[in-house]
N, C-alpha and C positions, 0 to 999 in steps of 0.2 A: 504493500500500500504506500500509496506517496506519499498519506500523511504520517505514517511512521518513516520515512524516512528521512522528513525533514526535520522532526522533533528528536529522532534517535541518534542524533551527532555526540553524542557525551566528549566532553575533554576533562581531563584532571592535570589541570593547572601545576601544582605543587608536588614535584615528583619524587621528593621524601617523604611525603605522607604516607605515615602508616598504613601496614595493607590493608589491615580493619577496616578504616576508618572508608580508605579508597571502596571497597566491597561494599558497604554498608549503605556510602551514598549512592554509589551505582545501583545498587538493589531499590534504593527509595527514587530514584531517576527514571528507571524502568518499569515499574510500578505507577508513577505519576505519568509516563509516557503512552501506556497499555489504557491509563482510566480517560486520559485525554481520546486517545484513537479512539474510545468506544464509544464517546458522547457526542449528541446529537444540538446542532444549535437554531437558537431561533434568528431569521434577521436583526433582530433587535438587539442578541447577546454577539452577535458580530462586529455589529457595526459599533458596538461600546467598547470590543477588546479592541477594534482597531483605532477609536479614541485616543485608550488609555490604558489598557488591557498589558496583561501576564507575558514577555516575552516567548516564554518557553513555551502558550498557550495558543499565541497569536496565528502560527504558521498552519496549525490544523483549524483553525477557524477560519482562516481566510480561505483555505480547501473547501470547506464546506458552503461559500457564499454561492452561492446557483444566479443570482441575479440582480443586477441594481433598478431604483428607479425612480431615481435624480441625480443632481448638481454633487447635494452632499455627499451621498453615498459615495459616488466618484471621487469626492476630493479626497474623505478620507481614505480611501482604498490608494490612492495615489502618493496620499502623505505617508506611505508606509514601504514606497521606492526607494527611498536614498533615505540613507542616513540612521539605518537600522543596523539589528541582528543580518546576516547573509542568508538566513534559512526566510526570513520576513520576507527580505526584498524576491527572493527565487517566488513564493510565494504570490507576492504579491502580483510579480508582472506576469505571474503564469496566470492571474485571474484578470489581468488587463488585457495581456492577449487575448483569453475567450471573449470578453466583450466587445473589443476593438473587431471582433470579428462580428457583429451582431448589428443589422443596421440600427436596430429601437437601443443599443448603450453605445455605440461609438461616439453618437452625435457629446458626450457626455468627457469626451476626452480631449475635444478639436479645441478647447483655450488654450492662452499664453502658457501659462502656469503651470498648465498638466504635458504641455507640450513642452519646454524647457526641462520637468523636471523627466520627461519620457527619452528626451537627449543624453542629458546626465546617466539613465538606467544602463542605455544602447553598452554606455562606455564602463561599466560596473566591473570591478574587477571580479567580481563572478561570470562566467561566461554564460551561465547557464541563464543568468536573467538576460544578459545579452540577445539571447536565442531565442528568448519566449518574447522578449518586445520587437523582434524583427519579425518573428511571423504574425505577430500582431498587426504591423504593419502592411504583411504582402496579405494580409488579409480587409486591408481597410483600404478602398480607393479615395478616401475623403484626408485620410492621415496622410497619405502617398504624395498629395497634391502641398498638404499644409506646412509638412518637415522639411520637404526638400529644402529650400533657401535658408533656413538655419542650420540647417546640417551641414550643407556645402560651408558656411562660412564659417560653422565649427571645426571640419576638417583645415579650413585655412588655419585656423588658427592654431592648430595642432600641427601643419606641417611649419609654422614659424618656428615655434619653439623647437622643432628637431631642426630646420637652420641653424638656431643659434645654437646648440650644441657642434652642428658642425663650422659655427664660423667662430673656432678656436684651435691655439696649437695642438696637434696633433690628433687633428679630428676624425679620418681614418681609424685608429684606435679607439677614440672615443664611441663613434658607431659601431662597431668592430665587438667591442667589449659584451658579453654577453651578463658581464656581472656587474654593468651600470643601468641599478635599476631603478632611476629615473628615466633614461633614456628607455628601459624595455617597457615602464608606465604609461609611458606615450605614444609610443609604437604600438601597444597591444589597445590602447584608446584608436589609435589611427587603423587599424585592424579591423574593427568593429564599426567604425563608423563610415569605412568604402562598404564594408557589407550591407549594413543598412541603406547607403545610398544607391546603390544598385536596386531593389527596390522601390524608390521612390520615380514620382514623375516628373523629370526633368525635361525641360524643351530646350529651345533654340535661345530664349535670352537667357539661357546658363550655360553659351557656349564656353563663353571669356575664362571664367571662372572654373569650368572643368579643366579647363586646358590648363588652366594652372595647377590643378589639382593633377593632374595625369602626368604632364611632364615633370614631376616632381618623383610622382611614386614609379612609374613606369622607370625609373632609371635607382629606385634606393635599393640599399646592397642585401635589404633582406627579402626573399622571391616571395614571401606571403604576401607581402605590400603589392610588389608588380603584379601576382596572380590575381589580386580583387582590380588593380589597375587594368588589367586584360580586360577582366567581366566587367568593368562598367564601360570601357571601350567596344565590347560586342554588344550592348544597347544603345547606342547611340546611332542618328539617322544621319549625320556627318561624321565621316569618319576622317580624321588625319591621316595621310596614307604616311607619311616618315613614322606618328606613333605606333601604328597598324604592322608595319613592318620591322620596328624594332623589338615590339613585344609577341609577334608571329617568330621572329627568329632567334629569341633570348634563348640564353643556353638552360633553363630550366623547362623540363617538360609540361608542368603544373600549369605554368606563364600560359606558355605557346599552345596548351590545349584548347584553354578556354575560348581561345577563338579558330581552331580547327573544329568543335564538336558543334 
């Protein structure tokens, strides 16, 4: 069950602690986890834990929310994105995804606020929220329309900041480094956020701005970057034939498929 799986994370912090003690609270954690999976909630008892509700409680409750229907409902479910527990926010945007896929609850996500804060999830360093707000996405044609031009110019802004990493001595390295992980923070943000752009609806007056987005990633030295730089180059109805051709001939297969298949 996925809601035991999200509440069944146990850590023990303190790795002197007595093994008793260690047993003891596990037993009482496993017990609290089992009486949590087996209970049943009202709307009402949901929308309170996600107020202000029991961390350990929240993530099987928000499982159990079947439907919103309004503004509030939404926000709170929304305020429980960022800035949480990691088992919340998984949670959470798995329950934004089903509705974003719903025409009578997406209308309920299309503001500033829930849209900002659905950008910030994209880039979560759990991936797994990552993955439920993108298909959330390919599932919402009204989202597809409204993200694009924030996205894009969140991705700029995320390829600034790996410039300035590289406009210092010995920046090769600095890129290079796989245990600079500021550098892998923003990569793995810049990662997440060409995937979700690839789903969005992009036209013609986002050529300028792709192009700057593409000739940037279509040439960085890690091929996951270039391989979503591919995929958002095979949906595009203008194609640059020099970017077309240099990421059809990159020497990584991953790159070069996405636009063979």
């Amino acid at each position: 069950m996925l809601e035991l799986s999200i509440i069944f994370e146990l850590e023990i912090v303190n790795n002197n602690m007595d093994e008793s003690l260690i047993e003891a609270s596990t037993d009482l954690l496993i017990e609290r986890a089992l009486e949590i999976a087996g209970k049943s909630y009202s709307k009402e008892e949901i929308i309170k834990l996600l107020k202000d509700g029991d961390e350990f409680e929240k993530p099987v409750a928000l499982m159990s929310l079947e439907n919103i229907d309004n503004q509030a409902e939404a926000d709170y479910l929304i305020d429980n994105l960022t800035g949480c527990d990691g088992r919340i926010r998984e949670a959470s945007a798995l329950k934004i995804s089903e509705f974003l896929q719903k025409t009578e609850t997406s209308k309920y996500f299309l503001d500033k606020n829930s849209l900002k804060i659905i950008l910030d999830g994209i880039m979560d360093i759990n991936p797994n929220v990552s993955r439920a707000l993108i298909e959330g996405i390919k599932g919402c044609k009204a989202l597809q329309s409204f993200i694009c031009k924030p996205l894009i110019e969140r991705i700029l802004n995320i390829i600034g900041k790996l410039k300035e990493i590289a406009d210092t001595p010995y920046y090769e390295n600095r890129l290079k480094n796989s245990k600079n992980h500021a550098k892998n923070k923003i990569v793995f943000n810049l990662y997440w956020a060409l995937e979700a752009l690839y789903y969005t609806e992009f036209n013609n007056s986002d050529d300028k701005k792709l192009l700057e987005i593409l000739n940037f990633t279509s040439s960085y030295i890690d091929y996951t970057i270039r391989e979503k730089a591919a995929k958002i180059l095979s949906k595009m109805d203008k194609v640059p034939s020099d970017l077309l051709q240099k990421l059809k001939n990159d020497k990584n297969f991953y790159v070069k498929n996405q636009l063979l298949c």
